[in-house]
N, C-alpha and C positions, 0 to 999 in steps of 0.2 A: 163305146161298145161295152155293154154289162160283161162278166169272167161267167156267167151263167146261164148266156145265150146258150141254144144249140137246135141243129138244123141243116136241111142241105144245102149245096151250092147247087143252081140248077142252070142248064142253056137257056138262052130265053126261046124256048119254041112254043108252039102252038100248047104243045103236052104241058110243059113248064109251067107255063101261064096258067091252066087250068087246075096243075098241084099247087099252086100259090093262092089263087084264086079258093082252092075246098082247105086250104090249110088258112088262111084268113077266115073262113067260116066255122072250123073248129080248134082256135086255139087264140086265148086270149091273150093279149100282150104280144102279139108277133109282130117284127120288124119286119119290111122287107127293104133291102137295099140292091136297085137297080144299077147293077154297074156296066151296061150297053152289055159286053159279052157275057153277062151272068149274073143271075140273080141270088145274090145271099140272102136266106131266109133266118132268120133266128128267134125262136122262142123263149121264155125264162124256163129253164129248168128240165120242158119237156114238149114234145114237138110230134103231136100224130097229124096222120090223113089218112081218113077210108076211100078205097077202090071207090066206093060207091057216089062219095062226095066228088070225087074227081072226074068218074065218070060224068055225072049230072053237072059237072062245068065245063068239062072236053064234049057234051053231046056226041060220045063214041064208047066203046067197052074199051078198057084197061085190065091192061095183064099184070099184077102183082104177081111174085115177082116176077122184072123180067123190064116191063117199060120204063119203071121209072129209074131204073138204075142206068140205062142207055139216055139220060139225060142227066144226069145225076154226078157232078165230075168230082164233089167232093163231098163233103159234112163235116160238124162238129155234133162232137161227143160220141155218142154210141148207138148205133141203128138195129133193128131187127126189125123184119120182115115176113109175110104171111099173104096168105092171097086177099085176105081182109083189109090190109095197108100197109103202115109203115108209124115206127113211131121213134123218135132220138130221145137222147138223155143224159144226162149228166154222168160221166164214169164215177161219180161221189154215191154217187145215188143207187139206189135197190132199183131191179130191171121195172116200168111201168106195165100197165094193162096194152096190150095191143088192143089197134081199134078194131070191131066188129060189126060184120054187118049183119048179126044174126040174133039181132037181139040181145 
């Protein structure tokens, strides 16, 4: 494991799977390690997902914040949160762009 991953630890539920699933579609270089009770996600560097991407893989509406934190037992690095998504990153590193679904 890179010192430069970061990313959540997520339950593997239905929810889960569909934040892993829109976080494989937006973010290059991500690992994901199934560990049967939880899935570790980890990115280089920096680790978004939009509501919108996870909604289009849960086929359901997603409440940022609020859902994905009730699946979400841990992370690395440093989160911040919006109703647009969610994005981690490196405590080295200047805070990234949060994702948006608004263009």
């Amino acid at each position: 494991m890179t010192t430069d991953g970061v990313g959540p630890v997520l339950q593997p539920t239905q929810l889960g799977r569909a934040v892993v699933a829109a976080m494989e579609e937006e973010n290059d270089g991500l690992v994901v390690h199934d560990e049967g009770a939880y899935l570790r996600v980890l990115a280089p560097r920096v680790c978004r997902v939009s509501r919108s991407a996870v909604e289009a893989c849960a086929g359901t509406p997603v409440r940022f914040p609020g859902d994905l934190e009730v699946i979400m037992s841990s992370f690395t690095g440093l989160v911040a949160m919006d109703e647009d998504g969610a994005v981690w990153w490196l405590a080295s590193e200047p805070r990234p762009d949060q994702p948006s679904d608004h263009g």
